[in-house]
SERO-4910 file (N, C-alpha, C, O; in steps of 0.05 Angstrom, whole numbers):
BEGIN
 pado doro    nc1    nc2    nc3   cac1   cac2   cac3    cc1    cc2    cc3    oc1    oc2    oc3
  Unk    A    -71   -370    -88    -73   -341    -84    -79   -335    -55    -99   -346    -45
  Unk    A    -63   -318    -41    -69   -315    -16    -83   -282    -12    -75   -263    -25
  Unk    A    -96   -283      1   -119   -259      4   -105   -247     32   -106   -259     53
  Unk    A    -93   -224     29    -82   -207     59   -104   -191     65   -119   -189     46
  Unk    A   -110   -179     86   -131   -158     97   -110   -130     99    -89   -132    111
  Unk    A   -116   -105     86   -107    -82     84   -123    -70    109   -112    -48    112
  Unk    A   -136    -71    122   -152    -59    133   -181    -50    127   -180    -35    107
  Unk    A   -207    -53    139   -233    -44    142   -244    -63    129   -266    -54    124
  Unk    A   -244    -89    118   -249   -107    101   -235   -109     78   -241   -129     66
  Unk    A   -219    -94     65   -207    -99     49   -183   -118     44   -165   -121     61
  Unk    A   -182   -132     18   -171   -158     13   -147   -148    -13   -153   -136    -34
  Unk    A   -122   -157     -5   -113   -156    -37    -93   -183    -39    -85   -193    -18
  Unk    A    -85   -192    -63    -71   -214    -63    -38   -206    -61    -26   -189    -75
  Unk    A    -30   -216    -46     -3   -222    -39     22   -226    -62     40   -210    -67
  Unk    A     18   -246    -71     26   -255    -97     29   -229   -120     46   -229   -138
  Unk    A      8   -207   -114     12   -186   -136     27   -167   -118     16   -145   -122
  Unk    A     40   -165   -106     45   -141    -90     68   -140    -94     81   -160    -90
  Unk    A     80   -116   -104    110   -104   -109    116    -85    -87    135    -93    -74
  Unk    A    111    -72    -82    124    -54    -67    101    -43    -42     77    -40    -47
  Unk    A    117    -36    -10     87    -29     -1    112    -11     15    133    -19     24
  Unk    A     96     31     14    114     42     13    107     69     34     83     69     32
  Unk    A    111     82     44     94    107     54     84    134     32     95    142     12
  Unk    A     65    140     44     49    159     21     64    194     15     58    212      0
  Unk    A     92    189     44     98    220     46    119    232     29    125    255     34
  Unk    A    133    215      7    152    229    -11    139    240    -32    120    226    -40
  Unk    A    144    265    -48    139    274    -69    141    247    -96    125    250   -114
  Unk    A    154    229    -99    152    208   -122    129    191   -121    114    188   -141
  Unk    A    125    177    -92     99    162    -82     74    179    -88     54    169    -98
  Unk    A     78    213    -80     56    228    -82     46    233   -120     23    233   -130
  Unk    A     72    235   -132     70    231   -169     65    207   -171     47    209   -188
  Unk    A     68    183   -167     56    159   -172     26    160   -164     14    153   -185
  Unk    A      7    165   -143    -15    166   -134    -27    179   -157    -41    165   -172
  Unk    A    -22    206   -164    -38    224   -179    -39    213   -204    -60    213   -217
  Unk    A    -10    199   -215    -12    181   -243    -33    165   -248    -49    166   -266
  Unk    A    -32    146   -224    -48    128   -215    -82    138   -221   -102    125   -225
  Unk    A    -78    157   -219   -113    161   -203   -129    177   -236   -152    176   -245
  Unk    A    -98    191   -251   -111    200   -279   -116    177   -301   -131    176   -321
  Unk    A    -95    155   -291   -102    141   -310   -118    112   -298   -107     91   -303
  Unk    A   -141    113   -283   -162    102   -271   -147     78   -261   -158     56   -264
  Unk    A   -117     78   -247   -107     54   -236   -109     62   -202    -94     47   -188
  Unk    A   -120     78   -190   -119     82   -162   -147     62   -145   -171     60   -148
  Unk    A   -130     52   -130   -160     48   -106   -156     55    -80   -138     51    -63
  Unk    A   -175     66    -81   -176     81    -45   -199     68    -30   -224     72    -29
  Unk    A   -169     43    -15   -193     34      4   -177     43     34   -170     25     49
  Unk    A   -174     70     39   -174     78     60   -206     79     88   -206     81    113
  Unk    A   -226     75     71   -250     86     76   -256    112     92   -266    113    114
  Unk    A   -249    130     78   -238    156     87   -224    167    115   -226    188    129
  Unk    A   -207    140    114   -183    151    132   -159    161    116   -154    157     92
  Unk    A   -141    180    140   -116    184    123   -107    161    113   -115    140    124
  Unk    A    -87    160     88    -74    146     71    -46    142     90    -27    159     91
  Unk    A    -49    117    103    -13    122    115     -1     92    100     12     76    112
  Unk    A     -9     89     75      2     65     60      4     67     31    -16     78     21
  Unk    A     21     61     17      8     53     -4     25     32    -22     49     34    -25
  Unk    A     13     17    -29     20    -15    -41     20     -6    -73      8     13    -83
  Unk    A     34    -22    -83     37    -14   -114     36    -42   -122     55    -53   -111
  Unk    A     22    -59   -137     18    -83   -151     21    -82   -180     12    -66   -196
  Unk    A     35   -104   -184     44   -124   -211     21   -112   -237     25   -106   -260
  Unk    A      1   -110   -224    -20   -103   -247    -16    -67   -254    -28    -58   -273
  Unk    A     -1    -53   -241     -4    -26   -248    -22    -19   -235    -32      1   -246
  Unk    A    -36    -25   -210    -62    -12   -201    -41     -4   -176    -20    -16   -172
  Unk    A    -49     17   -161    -36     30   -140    -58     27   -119    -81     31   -127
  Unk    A    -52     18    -83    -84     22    -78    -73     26    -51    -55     15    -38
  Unk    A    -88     45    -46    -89     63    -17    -97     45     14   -114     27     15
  Unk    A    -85     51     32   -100     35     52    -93     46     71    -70     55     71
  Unk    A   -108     48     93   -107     65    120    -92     60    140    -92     78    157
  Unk    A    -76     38    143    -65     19    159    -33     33    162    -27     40    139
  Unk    A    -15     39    175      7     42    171     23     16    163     14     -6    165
  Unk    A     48     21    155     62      1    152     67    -17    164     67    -41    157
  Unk    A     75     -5    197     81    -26    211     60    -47    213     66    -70    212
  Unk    A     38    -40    214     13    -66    211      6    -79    195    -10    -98    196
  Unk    A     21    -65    171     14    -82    144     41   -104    141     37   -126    131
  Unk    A     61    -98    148     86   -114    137     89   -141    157    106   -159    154
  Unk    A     75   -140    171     74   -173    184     49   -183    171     47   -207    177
  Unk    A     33   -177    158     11   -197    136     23   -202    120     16   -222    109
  Unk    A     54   -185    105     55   -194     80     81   -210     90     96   -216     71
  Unk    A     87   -217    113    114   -237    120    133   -218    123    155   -226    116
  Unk    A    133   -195    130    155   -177    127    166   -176    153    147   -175    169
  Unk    A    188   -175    163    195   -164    193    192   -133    199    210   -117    193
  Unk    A    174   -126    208    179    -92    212    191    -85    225    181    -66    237
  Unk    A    221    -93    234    248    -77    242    252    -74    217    236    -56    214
  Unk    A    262    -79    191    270    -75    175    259    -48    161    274    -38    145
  Unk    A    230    -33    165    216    -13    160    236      6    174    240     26    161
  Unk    A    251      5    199    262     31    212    289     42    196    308     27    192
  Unk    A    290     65    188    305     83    169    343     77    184    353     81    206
  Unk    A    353     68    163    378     76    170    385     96    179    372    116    175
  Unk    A    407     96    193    416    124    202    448    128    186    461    149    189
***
């Protein structure tokens, strides 16, 4: 099990991570609120803006302050691949 840092001390496992996505579409924004009624949200932003959000294998959705670009080289990702088609 490998333990990634989301930012401020926070740890989540790698291995559970499905999708890691930006917080600014209306679907991401209905996923959060789903998330949060049915007690699967974590907000470890530590009350920074939310410029992340990771969606894991377990159904838990969890917030993190970090943008993408800083998160997708912990999880092995190339962040050229984050820049939007044209």
């Amino acid at each position: 099990m490998e333990l990634v840092s989301i930012g401020f001390g926070a740890l989540v496992s790698a291995g559970r991570l499905v999708a890691l996505v930006a917080p600014d579409s209306a679907p991401v924004k209905r996923l959060m609120s789903e998330a949060r009624d049915r007690g699967m949200l974590i907000d470890a932003t530590f009350g920074r803006k939310t410029a992340a959000v990771l969606i894991m294998d377990s159904d838990h959705v969890v917030l993190s302050g970090l943008p993408l670009e800083k998160l997708a080289p912990r999880f092995g990702v190339d962040p050229t691949v984050l820049e939007e088609e044209a």
